[in-house]
KOLNU-222095 format. One record per atom (N, C-alpha, C, CB): residue in one letter; x, y, z. Coordinates in steps of 0.02 Angstrom, whole numbers, plus 50000, padded with zeros to 5 digits. Each point is the difference from the previous one (the first is absolute). Glycine has a CB too. Example, Ala and Ser with C-alpha at 12.3 -4.5 7.8 and 13.67 -1.06 7.14 Angstrom:
BEGIN
a506604971650390/a499555005950000/a500455006050000/a499054994150062/s500775011249902/s500425005950003/s499615005550037/s500594996849892/
END
This chain:
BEGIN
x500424994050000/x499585006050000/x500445006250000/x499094993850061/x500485011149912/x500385007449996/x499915001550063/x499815004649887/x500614998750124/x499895006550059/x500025005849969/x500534994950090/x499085010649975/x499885005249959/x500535003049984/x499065001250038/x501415000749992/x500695000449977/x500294999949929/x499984995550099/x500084998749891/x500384995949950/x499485002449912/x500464987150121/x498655015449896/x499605003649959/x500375004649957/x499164998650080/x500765002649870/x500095006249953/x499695004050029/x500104996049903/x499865009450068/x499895004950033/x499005003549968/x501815001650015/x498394995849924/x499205001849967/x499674994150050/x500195004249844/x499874990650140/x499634993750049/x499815003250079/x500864989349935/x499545011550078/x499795004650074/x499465004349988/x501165000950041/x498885000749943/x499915008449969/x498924998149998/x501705003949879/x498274989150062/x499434998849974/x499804995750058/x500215001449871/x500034995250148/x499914998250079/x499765004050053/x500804994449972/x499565008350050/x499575008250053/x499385002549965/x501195006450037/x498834993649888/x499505006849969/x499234993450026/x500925009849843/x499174984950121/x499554995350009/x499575000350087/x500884992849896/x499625006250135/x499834998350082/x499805004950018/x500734993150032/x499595013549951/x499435005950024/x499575003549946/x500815002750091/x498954994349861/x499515000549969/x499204997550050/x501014998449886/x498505005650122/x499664997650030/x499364996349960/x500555008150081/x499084986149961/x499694994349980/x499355004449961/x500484989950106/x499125016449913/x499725003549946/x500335001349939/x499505004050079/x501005000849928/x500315000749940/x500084993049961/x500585010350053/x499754985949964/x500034992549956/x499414999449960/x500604993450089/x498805006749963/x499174998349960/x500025005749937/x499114996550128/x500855007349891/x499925008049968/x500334999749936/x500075006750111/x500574991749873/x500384999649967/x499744992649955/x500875008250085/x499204984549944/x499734996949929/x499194999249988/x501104993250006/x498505009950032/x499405001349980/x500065005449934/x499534997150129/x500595008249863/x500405003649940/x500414996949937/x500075006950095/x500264986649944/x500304995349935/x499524996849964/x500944997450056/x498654999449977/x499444996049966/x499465004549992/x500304989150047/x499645016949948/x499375005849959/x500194998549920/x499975012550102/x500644989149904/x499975000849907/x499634993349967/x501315006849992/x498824988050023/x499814991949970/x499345002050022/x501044989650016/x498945011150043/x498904998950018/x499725002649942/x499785003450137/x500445005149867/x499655003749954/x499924999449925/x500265005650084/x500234989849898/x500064996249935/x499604995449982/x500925001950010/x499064993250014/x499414994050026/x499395002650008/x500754993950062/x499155012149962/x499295002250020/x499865002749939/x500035002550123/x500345000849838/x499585004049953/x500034994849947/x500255013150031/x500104982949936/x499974995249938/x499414995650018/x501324999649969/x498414998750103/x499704993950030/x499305004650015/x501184991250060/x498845017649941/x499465002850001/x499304996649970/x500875008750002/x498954991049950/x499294997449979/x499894995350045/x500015001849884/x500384990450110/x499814994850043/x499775002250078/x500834993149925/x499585010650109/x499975002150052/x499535005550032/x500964995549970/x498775007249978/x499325006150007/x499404995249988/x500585012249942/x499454983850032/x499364998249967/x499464996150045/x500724999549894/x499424999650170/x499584997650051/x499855007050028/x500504987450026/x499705019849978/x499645003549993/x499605004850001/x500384994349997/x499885003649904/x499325001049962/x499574997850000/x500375002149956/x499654990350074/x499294998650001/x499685000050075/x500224993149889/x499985009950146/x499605002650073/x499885005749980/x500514994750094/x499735009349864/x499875007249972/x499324999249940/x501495004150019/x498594991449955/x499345002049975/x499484994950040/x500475004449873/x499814991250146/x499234997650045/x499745004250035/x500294990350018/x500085013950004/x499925004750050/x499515007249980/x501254994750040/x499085008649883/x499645004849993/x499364996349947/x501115009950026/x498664983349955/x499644996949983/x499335001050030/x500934994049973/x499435003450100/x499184999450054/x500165005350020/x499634988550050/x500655018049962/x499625006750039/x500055002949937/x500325001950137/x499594998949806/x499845004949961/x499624997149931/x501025006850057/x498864985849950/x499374999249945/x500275001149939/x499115004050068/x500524998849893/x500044999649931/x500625006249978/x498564995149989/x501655007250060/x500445005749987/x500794999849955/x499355002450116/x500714991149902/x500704995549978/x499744994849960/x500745001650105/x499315000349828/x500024992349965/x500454995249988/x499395004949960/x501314996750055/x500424995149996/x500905003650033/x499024993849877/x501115000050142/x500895003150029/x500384994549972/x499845006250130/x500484997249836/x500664997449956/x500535000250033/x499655003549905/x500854991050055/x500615001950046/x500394999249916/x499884994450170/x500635012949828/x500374999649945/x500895001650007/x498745003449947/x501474992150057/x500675000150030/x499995002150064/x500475001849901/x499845004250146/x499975003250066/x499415003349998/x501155001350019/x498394999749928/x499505003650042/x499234996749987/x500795011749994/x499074992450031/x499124997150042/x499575003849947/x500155000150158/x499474998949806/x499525004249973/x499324998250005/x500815002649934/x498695002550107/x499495001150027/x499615002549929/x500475002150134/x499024992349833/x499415004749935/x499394997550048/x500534998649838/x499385009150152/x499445000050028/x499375002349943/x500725002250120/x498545000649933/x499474998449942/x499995009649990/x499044984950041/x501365017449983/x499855008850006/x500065003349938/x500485000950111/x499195006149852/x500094999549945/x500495006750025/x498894992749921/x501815007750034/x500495005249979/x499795008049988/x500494989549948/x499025012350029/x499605004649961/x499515000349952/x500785002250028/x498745001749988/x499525000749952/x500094999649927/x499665005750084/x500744997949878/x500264998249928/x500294994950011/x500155009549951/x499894986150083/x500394994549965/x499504993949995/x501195004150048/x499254990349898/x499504994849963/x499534998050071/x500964993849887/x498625002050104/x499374997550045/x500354994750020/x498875003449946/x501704994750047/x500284992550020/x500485000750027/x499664994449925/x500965011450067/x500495001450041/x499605001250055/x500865004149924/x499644991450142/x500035000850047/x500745000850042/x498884995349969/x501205008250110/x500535001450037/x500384994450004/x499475008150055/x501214991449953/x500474994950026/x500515003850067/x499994993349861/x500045002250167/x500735005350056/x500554994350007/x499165008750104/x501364992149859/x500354999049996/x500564997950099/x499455007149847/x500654991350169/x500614997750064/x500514996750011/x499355000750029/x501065004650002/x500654994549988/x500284998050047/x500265003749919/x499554990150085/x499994996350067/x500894999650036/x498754991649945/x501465008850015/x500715001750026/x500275004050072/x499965000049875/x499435006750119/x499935002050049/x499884998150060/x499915004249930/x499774991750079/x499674999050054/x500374993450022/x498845006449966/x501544989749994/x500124993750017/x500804999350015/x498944996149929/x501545011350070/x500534997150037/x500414998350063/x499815002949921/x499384996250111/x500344997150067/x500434994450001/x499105003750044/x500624991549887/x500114992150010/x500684999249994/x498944995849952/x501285009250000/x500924998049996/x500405003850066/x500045000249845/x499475003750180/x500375002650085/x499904993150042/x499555015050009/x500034982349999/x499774995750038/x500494994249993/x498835004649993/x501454994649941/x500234992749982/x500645002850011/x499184993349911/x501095010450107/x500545003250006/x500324998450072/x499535008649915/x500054994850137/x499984998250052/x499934993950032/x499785008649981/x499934987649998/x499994994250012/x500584995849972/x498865002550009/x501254997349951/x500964998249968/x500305003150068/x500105002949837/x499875002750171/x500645002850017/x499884996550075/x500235012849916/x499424987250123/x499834993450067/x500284995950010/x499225000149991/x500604995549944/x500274993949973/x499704995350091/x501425005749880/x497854996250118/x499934995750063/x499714992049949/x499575012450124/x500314984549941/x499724993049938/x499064999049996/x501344990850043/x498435008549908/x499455001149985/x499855006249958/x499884993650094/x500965008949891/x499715007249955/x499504999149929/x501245005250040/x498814988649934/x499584997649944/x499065001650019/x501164989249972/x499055008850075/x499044998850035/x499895006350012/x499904988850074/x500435016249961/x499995005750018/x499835006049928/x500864994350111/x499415005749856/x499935003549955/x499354996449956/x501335004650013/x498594991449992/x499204995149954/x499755006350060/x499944980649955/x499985018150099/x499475003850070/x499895007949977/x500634992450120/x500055008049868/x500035009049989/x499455002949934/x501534999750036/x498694994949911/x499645001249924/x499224999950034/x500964992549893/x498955003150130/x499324997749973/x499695005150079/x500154983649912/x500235017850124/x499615007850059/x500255007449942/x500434994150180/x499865004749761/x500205008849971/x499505000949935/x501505000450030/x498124991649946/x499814999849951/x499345005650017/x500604987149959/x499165010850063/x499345005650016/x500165008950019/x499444987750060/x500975012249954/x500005007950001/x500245001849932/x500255001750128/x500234992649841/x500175003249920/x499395000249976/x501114995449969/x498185000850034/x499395002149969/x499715005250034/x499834989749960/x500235013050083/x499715007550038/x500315002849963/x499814999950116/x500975002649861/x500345004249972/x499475000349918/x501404996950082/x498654997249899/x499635000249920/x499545001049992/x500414994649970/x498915004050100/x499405003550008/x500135008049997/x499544989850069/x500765012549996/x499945006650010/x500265003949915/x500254998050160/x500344999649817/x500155003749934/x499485001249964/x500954995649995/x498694997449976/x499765001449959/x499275005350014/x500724988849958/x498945009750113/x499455005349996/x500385008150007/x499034990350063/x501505008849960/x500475008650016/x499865001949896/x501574996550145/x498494999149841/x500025003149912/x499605000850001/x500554996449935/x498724997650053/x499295004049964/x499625004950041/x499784989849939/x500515011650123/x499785004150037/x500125007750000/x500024989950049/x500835010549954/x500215005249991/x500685003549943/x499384997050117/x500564999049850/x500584997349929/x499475000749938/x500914988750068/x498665008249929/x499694999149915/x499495008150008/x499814981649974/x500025022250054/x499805004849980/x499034998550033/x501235002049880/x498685004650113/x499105000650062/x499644996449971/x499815011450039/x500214990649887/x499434992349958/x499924995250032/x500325000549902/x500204995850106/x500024990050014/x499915001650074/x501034992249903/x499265013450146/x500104999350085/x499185001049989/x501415006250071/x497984996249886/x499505004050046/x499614990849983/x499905019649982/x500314976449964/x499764994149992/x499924995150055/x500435002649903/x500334997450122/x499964994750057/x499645000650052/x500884998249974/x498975009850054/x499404998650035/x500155001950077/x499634990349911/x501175011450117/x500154999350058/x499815004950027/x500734993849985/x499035006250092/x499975007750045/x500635001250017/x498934999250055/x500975006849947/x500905005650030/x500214994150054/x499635017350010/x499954980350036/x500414995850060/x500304991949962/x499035006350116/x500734993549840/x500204995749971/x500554998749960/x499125000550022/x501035005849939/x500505002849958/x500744999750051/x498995008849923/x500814995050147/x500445001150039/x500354993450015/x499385009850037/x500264984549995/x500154996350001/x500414996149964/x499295003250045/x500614997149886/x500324997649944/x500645003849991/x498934996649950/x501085009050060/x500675005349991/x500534998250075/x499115012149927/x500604985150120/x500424996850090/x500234994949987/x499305002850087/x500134991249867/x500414994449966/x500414997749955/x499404999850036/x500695006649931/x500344999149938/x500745003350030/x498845000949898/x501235004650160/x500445001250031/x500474995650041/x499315007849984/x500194988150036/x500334997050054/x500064991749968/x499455009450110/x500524989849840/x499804994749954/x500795000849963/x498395000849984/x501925004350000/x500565002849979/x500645001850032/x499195002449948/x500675002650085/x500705001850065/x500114996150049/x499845010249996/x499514985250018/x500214995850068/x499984994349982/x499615006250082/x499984988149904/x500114995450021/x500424992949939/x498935006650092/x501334999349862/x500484993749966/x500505000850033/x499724998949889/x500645005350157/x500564998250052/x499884996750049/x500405008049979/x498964996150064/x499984998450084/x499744993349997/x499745012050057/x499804985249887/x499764993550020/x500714994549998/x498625003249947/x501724995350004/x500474996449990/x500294999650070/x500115002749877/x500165003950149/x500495000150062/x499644997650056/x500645009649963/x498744991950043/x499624995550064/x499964993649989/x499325008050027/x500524991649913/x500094991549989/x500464996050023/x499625002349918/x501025001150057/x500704998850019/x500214997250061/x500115008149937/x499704998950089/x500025000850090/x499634991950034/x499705016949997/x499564983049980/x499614997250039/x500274991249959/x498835012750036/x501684985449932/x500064995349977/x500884999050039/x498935001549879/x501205004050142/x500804998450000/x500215002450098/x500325004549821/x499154994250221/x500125003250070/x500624996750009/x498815002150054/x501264990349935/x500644996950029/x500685003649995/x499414990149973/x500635011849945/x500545002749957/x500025008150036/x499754991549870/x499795011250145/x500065006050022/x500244998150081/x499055006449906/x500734992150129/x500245000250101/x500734996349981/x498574996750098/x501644999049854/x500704997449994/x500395003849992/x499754992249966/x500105015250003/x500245004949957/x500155003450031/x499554999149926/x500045003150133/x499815003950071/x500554996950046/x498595001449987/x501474994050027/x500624994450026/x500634999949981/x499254993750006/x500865008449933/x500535000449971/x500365005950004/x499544992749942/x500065012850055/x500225008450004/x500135000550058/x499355005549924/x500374992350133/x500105001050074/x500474997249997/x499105000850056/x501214993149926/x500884995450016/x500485004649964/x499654985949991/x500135018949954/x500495001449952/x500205006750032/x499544993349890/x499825011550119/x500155006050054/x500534998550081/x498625003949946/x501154990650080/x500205000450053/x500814998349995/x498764997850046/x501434997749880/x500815000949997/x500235003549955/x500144991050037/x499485014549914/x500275005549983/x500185004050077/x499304999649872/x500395001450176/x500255004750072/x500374993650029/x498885010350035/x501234987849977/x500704995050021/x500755003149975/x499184988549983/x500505012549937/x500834999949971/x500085009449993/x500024984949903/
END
């Protein structure tokens, strides 16, 4: 065996940097290695991976809005909502609205999620991330709900909004969900997920910083 001594001097060197590197930073750092691959995987694997849903998204705006939605497509990354609303008065008797979504938005928690979970590397991360998808799949269909009424509501113009029929408290509502359908919960859901899948990995982590602090003040 070496002694430290007898070490080069870089070897030392990467030795110390390692040992007082702390056990967050470590996470921190290859959770960031494995983003680039997630996010690669997520977007080529996008359609497959949206398409459960799309179809809670239109079952969904199916039974609370009736005849309003005649059909939801899925065309590469995005979602397209035709509905039965007509565009404008001059136009043909058969054109009808579409709203276009791009589900992209709403759905990159999953390559944060799969990220984190790599970077753990606890065992069961396979099962764990199946858990995560199938608790993120439904808010990616809130995100594709709220879009698409945020368009025919307040995007396609007063014609088609005075069609659908909504009261101001209703509108509002739709304008809170389409907010919070957006800025919040393609991050915060993933990370609770995380959290509420990984307590072990976290109090170990907690365990670890306390041993590492208490002989950073030693030395």
């Amino acid at each position: 065996m070496k002694s430290d001594s007898m070490m080069p001097p870089e070897d030392k060197t990467s030795q110390e940097a390692s040992k007082s590197r702390s056990p967050l930073l470590r996470f921190v750092l290859v959770t960031f290695a494995w983003l680039p691959l997630m996010f690669a995987v997520w977007y080529f694997a996008a359609p497959l991976l949206i398409f459960p849903a799309k179809l809670l998204a239109q079952a969904f705006t199916e039974l609370a809005f009736g005849d309003l939605v005649k059909q939801v497509l899925m065309e590469s990354r995005e979602v397209v909502f035709v509905t039965s609303l007509r565009p404008g008065e001059a136009m043909p008797s058969g054109a009808v609205v579409s709203a276009e979504v791009n589900a992209l938005l709403y759905s990159f928690g999953l390559p944060m999620l799969a990220a984190l979970v790599l970077a753990a590397r606890e065992k069961g991360g396979w099962k764990k991330m199946l858990i995560g998808y199938l608790i993120i799949v439904p808010f990616i269909a809130w995100g594709l709900t709220a879009d698409f009424l945020k368009s025919i509501l307040f995007s396609a113009g007063p014609f088609v909004a005075a069609q659908v029929g909504f009261s101001p408290l209703q509108r509002e509502f739709v304008a809170f969900a389409y907010q919070f359908g957006t800025l919040i919960l393609p991050t915060v859901v993933p990370a609770i997920v995380w959290v509420l899948t990984h307590r072990r990995f976290l109090e170990r982590i907690r365990g670890q910083m306390e041993t590492h602090d208490k002989s950073g003040e030693k030395n």
